[in-house]
N, C-alpha and C positions, 0 to 999 in steps of 0.2 A: 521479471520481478513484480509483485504484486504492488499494484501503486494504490495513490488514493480510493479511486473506486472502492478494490480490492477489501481495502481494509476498514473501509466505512462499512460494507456487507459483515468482517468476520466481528465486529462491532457489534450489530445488531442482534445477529446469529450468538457472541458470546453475553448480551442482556438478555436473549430471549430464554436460554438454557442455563446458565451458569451462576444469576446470580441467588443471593440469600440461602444456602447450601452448605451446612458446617462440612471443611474439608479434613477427613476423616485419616488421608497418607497421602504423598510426594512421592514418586520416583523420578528421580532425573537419569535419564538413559546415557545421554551424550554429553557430559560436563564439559567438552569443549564449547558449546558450547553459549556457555554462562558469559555472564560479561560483568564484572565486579563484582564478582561475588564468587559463594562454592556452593554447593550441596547442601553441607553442613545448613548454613545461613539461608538457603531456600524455602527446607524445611522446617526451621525455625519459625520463618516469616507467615508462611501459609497455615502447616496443621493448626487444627483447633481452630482456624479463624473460617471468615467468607467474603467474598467477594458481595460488594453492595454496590458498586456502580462503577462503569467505564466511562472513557474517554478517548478519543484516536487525535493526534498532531500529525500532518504528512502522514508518511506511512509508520508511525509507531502507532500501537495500541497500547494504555495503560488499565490494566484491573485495579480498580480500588479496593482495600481490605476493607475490614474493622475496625483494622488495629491502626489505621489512619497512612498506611504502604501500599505501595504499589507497584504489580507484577509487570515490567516492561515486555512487550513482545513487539519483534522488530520479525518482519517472515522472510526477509531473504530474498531466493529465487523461490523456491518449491514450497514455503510453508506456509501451512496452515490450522483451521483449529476442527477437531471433530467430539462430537458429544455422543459419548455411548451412552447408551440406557440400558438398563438390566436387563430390559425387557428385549434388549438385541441378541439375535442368534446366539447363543450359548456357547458354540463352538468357536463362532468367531472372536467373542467378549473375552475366552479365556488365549486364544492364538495370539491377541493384539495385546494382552496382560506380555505374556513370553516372548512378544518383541519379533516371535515368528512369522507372522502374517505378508503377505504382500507388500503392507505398510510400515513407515518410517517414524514410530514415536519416538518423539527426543525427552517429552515430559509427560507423567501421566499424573492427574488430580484425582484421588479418589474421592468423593462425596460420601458423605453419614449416610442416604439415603440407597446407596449400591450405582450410582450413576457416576461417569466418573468425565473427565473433561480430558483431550491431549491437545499435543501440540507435537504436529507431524511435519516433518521438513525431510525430505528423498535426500537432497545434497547438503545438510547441515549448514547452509549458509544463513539461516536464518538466526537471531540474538536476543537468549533470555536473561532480564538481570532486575532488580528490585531498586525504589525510588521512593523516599520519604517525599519528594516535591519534583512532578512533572515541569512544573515551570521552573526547574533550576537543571533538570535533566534536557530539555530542551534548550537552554542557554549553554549550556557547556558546550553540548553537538554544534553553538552555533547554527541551529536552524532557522530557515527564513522563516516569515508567516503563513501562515497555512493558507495553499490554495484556495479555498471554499471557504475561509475565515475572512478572509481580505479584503477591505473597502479597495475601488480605485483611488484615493488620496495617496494612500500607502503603498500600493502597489505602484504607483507612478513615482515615488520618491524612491523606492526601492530600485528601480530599472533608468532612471534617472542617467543619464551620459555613461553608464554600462557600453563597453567594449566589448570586442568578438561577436559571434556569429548566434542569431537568435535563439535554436535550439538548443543545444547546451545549455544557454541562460535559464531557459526554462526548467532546463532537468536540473540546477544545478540547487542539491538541496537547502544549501547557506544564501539562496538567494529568495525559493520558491520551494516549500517543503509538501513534495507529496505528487512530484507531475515526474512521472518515468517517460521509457522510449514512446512506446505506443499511444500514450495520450497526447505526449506532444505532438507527435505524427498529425493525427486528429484535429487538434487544436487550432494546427499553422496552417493545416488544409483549409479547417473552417473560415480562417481569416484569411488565407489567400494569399498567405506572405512563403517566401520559398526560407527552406529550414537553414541558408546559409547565410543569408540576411545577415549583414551586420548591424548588431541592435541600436548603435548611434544615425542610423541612416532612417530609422522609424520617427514618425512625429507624432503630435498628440492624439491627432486622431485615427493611425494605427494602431498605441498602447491603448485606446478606447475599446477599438475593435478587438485585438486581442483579448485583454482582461474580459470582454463579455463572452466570449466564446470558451476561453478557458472555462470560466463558470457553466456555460449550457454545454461544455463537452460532462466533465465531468459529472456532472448533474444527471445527465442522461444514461451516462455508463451505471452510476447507481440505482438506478431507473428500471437497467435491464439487468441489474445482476452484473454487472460486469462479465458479459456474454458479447466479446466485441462482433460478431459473428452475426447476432442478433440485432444489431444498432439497425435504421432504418437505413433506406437504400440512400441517402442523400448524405452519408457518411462514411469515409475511409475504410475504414477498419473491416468493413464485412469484405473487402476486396483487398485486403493488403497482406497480399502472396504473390510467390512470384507469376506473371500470366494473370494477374490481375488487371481490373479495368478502371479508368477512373470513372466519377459516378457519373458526373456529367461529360462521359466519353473520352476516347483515347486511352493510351498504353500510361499504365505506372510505371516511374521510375525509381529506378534503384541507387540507391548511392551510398556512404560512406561520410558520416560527419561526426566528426571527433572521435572516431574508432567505431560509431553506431551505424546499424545497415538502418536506412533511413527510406520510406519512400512519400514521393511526391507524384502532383500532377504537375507535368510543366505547363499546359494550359492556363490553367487555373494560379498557381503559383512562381509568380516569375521574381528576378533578382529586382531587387531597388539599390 
């Protein structure tokens, strides 16, 4: 599922292309997956207007209109967003209009200018729906603070005599909005705490060490594109498959926490 990183990139990528562009048509492919709303009321929201600036919470992105609304996109496991230009292969431009192509649009924006914007998700787990006010769409979801938004004052209020086992804590989006499997993988490696940890067993200056790695995990994954693959050798992630290594030596393990295939180094990572 695309986390923070993820969607801080489809952020950027949807101000560098999308925005100030009267939207000229709407199709929504897959109405399942709307989320309060219909068709009807999508296309109402959108034609005729433009997008004039975003914002991402956790892993939601919201489009700002004109008309003072905004287009929630939440990408699921497989979504994403892609910007055709007119100027793109012609054959392909008209395959991916007819839904025939390789590819999975669920929404397509056409732009006044022939450019048009989608929104492609393979497994349709991804959720689109419209929001006169992000911070009231965000309180209903009960979302924590945003990773990358968050002093430690609040972060340490937040985690505060919390129960149960670290990672989960981390993923768990009403607590910490925007930190999936694989970053927290990252995260717990970087600080050295093992992912079963029960969270009232940390003191203050483990939640120190954490929250700061949190930050320079994420930070860096934006960094590179969210290309875990690419992260520097002193990082998880370019080794977390199976018959992987850990960085500073020895076999990764595998495990199972809270139904997630989790890996660790036990060197490095032991229980407290």
């Amino acid at each position: 599922m695309p986390e923070l990183p993820s969607v801080e990139i489809f952020k950027n990528y949807f101000d560098e292309t999308s925005l100030h562009q009267s939207i000229k048509d709407v199709k929504v492919l897959s109405p399942e997956i709307l989320i309060d709303t219909s068709i009807k009321k999508m296309k109402a929201v959108l034609k005729g207007h433009e997008f004039s600036d975003s914002q991402r919470y956790g892993k939601y992105l919201f489009g700002k209109l004109d008309n003072g609304l905004f287009l929630i996109i939440h990408f699921g496991m497989t979504g994403y967003l892609d910007y055709i230009s007119k100027h793109t292969n012609k054959q392909h431009h008209q395959l991916l209009y007819s839904a025939k192509s390789s590819k999975y649009p669920r929404l397509l924006i056409e732009f006044s200018n022939g450019n048009s914007l989608v929104f492609d998700d393979a497994r349709k787990l991804g959720k689109l729906g419209i929001t006169s006010a992000p911070d009231e769409f965000i309180n209903l979801k009960k979302l924590g603070p945003d990773a990358l938004e968050v002093d430690f004052k609040d972060f340490q209020e937040i985690v505060k005599g919390r129960k149960g086992m670290i990672k989960p804590l981390l993923m768990n989006q009403n607590v910490i909005a925007g930190i999936g499997n694989l970053y927290a993988d990252e995260i717990l490696y970087q600080s050295s705490v093992h992912p079963m940890t029960p969270a009232d067993n940390l003191d203050t200056s483990d939640w120190e060490n954490l929250f700061q790695n949190m930050k320079k995990v994420l930070e860096k994954a934006i960094e590179y594109q969210d290309k875990p693959g690419s992260l520097p050798t002193s990082y998880l992630l370019p080794q977390r498959h199976r018959g992987g290594c850990c960085p500073e030596g020895g076999d990764l393990k595998i495990i199972k926490v809270s139904g997630r295939t989790t890996f660790l180094c036990p060197l490095r990572q032991k229980m407290k």
